[in-house]
N, C-alpha and C positions, 0 to 999 in steps of 0.2 A: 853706147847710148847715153844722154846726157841724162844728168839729173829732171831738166827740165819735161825734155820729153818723157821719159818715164812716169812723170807726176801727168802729163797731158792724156796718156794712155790708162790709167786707172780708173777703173768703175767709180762713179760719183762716190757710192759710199765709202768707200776706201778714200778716196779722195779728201772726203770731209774730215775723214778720220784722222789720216796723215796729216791736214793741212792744223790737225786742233794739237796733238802729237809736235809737230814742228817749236808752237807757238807758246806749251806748256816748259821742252827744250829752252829753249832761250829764256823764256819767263825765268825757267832756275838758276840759269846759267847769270843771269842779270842781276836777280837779287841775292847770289853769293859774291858779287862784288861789294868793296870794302865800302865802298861808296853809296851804298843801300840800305845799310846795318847801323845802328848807332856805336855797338861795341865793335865795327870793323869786320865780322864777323857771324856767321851764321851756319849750324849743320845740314848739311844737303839734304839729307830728308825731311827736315821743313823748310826750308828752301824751296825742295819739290812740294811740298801738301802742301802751301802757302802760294804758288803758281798754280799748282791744278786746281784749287780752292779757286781762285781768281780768272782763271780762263773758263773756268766749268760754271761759272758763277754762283757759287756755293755759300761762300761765307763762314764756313768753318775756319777756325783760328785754331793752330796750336803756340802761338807767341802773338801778345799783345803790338795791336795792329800799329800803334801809335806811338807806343812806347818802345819799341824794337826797329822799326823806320825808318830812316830818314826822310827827308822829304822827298828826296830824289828817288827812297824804293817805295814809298807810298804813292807817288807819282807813279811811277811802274806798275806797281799795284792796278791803279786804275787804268792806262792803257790796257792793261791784260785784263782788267773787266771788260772794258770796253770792245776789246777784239773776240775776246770769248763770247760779247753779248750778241753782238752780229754777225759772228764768223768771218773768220780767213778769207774763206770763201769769197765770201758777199762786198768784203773791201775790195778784194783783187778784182772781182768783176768788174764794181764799181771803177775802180783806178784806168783799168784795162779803158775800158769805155770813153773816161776822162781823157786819156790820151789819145784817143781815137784809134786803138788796138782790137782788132779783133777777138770777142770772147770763142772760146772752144766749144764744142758741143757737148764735152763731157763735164763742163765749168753750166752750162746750162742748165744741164741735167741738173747736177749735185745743185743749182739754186730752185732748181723748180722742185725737186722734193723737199725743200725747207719753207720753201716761201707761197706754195699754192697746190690746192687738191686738183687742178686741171691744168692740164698743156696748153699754155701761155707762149706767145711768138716773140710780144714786148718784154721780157726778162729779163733785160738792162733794164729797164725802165723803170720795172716795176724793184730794182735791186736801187737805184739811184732814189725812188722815189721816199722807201725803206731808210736809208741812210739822210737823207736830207729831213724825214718826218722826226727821228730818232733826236739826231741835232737840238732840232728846233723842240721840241717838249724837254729836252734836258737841260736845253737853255733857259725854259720857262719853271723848271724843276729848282732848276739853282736861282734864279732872283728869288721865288718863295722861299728858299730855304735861307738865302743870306738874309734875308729881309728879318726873321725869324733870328737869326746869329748876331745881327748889327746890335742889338740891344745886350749882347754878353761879350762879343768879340771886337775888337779892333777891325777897320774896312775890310782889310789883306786875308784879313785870317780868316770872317765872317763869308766871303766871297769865295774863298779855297774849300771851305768845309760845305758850300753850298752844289758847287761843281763835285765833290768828291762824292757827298752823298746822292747827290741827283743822280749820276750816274750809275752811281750802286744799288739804288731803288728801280731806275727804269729797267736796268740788264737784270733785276731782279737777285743781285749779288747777294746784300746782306751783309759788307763790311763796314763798319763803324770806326770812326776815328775817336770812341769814348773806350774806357774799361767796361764798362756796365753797358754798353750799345747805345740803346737811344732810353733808356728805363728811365733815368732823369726828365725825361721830356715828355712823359705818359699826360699829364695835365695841357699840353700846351696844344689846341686846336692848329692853329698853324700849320705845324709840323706835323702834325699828325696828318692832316687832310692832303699835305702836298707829297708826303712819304706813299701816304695809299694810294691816293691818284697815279702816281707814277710806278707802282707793282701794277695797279690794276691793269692802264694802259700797257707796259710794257710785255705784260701775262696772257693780252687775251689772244695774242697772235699778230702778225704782221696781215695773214692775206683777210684776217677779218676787220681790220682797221683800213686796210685798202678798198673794202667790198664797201664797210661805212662811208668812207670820201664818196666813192663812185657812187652811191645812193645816195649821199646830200646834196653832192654837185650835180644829178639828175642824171649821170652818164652811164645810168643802169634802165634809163627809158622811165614806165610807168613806176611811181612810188610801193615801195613795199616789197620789192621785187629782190631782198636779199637771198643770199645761197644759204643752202641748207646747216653748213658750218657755219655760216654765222649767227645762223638761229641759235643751233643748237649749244654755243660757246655763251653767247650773251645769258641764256638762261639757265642754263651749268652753273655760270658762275654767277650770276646772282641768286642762285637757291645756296650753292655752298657757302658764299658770303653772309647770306640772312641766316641762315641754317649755323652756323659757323660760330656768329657770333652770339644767337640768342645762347646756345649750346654750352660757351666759353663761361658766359655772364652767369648760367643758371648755377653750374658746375665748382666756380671759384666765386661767388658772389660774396660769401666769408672765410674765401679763402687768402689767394697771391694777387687779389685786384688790389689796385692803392685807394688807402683811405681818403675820402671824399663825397660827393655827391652822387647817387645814383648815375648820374651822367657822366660823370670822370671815370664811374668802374662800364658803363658799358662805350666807352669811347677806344677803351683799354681794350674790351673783347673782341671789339670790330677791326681793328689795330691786330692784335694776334689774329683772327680769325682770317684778315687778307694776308697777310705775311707767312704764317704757316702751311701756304699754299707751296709758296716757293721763296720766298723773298729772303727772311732767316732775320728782319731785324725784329727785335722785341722791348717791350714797355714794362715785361714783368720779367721776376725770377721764374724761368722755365724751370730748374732743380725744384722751386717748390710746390709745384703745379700736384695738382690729384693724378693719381694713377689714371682715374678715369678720365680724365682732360686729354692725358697723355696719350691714353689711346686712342682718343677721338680725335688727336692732331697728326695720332698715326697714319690713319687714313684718310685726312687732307694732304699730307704731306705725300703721300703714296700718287694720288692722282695730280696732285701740282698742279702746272696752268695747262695751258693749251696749244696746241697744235701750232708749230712756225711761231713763237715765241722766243723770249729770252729763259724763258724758265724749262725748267724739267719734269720728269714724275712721269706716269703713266699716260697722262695727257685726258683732260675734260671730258674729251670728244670721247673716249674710251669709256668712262664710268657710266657716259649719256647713252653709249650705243649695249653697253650691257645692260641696262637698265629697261632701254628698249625691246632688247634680246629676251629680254626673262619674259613682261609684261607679253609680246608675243607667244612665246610658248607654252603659257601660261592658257592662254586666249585660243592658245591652237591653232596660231596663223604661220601660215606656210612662211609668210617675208618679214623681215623688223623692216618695219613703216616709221616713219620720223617725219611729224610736219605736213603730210601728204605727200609725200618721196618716200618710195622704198631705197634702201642700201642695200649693195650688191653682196650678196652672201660672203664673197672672199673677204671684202672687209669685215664681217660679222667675225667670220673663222680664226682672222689674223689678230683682233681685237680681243677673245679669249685668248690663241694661244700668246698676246705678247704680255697678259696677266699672269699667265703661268709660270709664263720664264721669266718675269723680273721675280715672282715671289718665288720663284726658285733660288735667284742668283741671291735676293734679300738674303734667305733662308742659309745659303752657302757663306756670306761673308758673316751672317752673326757666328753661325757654329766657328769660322777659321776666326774671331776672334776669341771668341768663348774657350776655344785651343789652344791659341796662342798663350792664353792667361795660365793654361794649365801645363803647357809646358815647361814657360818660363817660372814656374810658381809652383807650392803643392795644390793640386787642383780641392783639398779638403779648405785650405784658406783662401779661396775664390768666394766674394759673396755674392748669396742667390742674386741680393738685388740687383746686382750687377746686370741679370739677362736685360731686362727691359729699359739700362740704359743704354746698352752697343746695340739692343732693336732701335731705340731712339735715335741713336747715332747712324747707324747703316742705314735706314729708311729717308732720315734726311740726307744726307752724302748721295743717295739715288733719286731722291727729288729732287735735288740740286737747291736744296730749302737754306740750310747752311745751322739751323735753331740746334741747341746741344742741352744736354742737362748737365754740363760742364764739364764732362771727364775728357776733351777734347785734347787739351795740357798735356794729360798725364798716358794718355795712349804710349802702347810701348811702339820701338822700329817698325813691328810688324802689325801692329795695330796702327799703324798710321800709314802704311803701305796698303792694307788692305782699304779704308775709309778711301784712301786716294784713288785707287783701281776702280771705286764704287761712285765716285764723285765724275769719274771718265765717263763709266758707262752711264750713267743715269743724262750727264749731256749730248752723249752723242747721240746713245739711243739704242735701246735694244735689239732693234731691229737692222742697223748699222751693223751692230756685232753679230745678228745672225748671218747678213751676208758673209762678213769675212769666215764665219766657220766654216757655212753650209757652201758657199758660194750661190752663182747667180744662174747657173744653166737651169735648163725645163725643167718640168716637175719628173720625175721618177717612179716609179712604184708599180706594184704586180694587183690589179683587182680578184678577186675570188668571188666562190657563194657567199649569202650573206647567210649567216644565224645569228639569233637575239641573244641576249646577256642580260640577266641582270642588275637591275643597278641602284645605289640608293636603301 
């Protein structure tokens, strides 16, 4: 059996898995040539964390992105945001299509549970339509940004940095071509508004930015007539965003904001507050943030953006339907109601249990850090502070956020194998990884009588 057919015959998620697997492969494989590296040179295990950083669209750095590059592996760099941002997947269909090749029905599959909460017949279409919207905002991402560089930069350079960064904001990456990210640029409107604009856009989802067109262009019939996901995304994230950044502002108001005008420090928190969603650029020292900021970006970075996006985390649509969940139960109503739609209990169920199991898996990668340190080390010279920065670090690596309190650098072999493993899952997707465990047959299981428990 060929390679190829084998990849034809794989359950979509495996499929997706393998196809992200493949593309992280070559990523390392590419940028350990000499031709990538400025010293010729590079160790493969950042090699690897600097590919899965980039296909998973993370933005975690353990070597300075700009200074360690060439142009040719900073170029790589960005194809492998770029392919991480849209998936393997999503290209081949596309290509497939382009040549007038037939897509497979398990290539179907794996697009139609990335790209829409319903069985959809148009799935080239709506996969071509996806890529060519992408294109075109990142083309108008980078004139704002060069426009913004042309007054520091030479045409070439101003133009390069505009395309590098547009596309690290739209896929929601987070790589920078500065030492200090974009923190120099915390004053400059510009860049600020065309950086967020293009997280926000690129965050809130693909089939909710489809569902928008078909509702402006009127091909959803009567006006108003949007779907339930995109009610429910639009207002997720504009309460986290508002929520986000009054929160930031109130928090660091004398503290890690830059000296300036009340406007310059809440320009700053709106800036962190959409990027610590998922995005990973920032305008401030994150190391010097309050404890409390940091937990409160814990749990932005936890839920990330939303559903068929470039970004990661728990997903929007998740915090919105627990929140739901509770207020119903709460109320002592048999269904969660959203909007005047009930949601179908399996989603409720799957929606707890995929909370469970990332704060489990969270839970798992801090302690095998927290271990690592003490085994390579006397675990009496481990310092405490340490816990709440590999929580900071592991939490973002599975939102796919990329933000660090800097000990990024200095992680050991296996602390940078571990953030890697986390940086996987948090893209592909939990629920990805539970098929490969559990696999995909019926459900299983012996019912019995019931008796109560207590609880609480």
């Amino acid at each position: 059996m060929t390679f190829r057919s084998r990849m034809l015959k794989m359950h979509p998620a495996a499929l997706v898995l393998t196809s992200f697997l493949l593309v992280i492969l070559v990523g390392t494989l590419v940028l350990m040539l000499p031709a990538a590296t400025r010293e010729g040179r590079i160790a493969a295990v950042d090699a690897l964390f600097t590919a899965t950083s980039a296909v998973c669209v993370t933005g975690l750095t353990v070597v300075d992105t700009a200074g360690t590059f060439t142009l040719f592996g900073q170029i790589v760099i960005m194809g492998l945001i770029q392919v991480g941002g849209l998936g393997l997947m999503t290209i081949s269909v596309a290509l497939f299509n382009w040549l007038g090749r037939s897509v497979s029905i398990r290539q179907r599959m794996a697009m139609q549970d990335v790209f829409t909460h319903t069985p959809r017949e148009d799935i080239a279409k709506l996969v071509r339509s996806v890529i060519l919207f992408t294109l075109g905002v990142e083309a108008v991402g980078a004139l704002l940004l060069t426009t913004h560089w042309l007054a520091e930069f030479p045409a070439a350079k101003a133009a390069y940095y505009g395309v590098f960064h547009s596309v690290s904001a739209f896929c929601n990456a987070g790589f920078a071509l500065f030492p200090d990210n974009l923190m120099r640029y915390s004053g400059s409107l510009l860049l600020n508004f065309a950086v967020c604009a293009l997280i926000v856009v690129g965050g809130i989802g693909f089939p909710v930015l489809y569902d928008l067109q078909a509702w402006a262009t009127g091909r959803k019939g009567a006006r108003g007539r949007l779907a339930l996901q995109t009610k429910v995304v639009l207002w997720t994230t504009l309460i986290l965003i508002t929520g986000g950044s009054v929160m930031f502002y109130l928090l660091e108001m004398h503290g890690s904001l830059p000296d300036g005008p009340p406007t310059q420090k809440f320009l700053a928190s709106v800036f962190q507050s959409i990027t610590c969603r998922t995005a990973g650029f920032n305008t401030v020292d994150i190391g010097a943030l309050q404890d409390a900021t940091l937990t409160f970006m814990l749990f932005l970075m936890f839920f990330g953006a939303s559903p068929g996006s470039c970004g990661g985390g728990v997903k929007t649509t998740t915090l919105a339907l627990l929140a739901a969940f509770t207020v119903c139960r709460v109320r002592k109503s048999p269904r969660v109601n959203m909007f005047r739609k009930s949601v179908p209990n399996e989603t409720v169920t799957r929606s707890v249990s995929l909370v469970l199991v990332s704060l489990s898996i969270i839970g798992l990668a801090v302690f095998l850090l927290l271990a690592g340190d003490a085994v390579a080390e006397n675990a009496l010279a481990t310092p405490h502070g340490s816990f709440l920065s590999y929580m900071f670090e592991t939490v973002s690596a599975f939102g796919t956020v990329g933000l660090s309190m800097g000990i990024t650098p200095s992680l050991t072999t296996w602390g940078k194998l571990v953030i890697t493993c986390m940086m996987f899952v948090g893209r592909v997707g939990v629920l990805t990884f539970t098929y490969i465990v559990v696999g995909a047959g019926p459900a299983r299981g012996v019912e019995y009588s019931e008796e109560n428990l207590m609880i609480g």
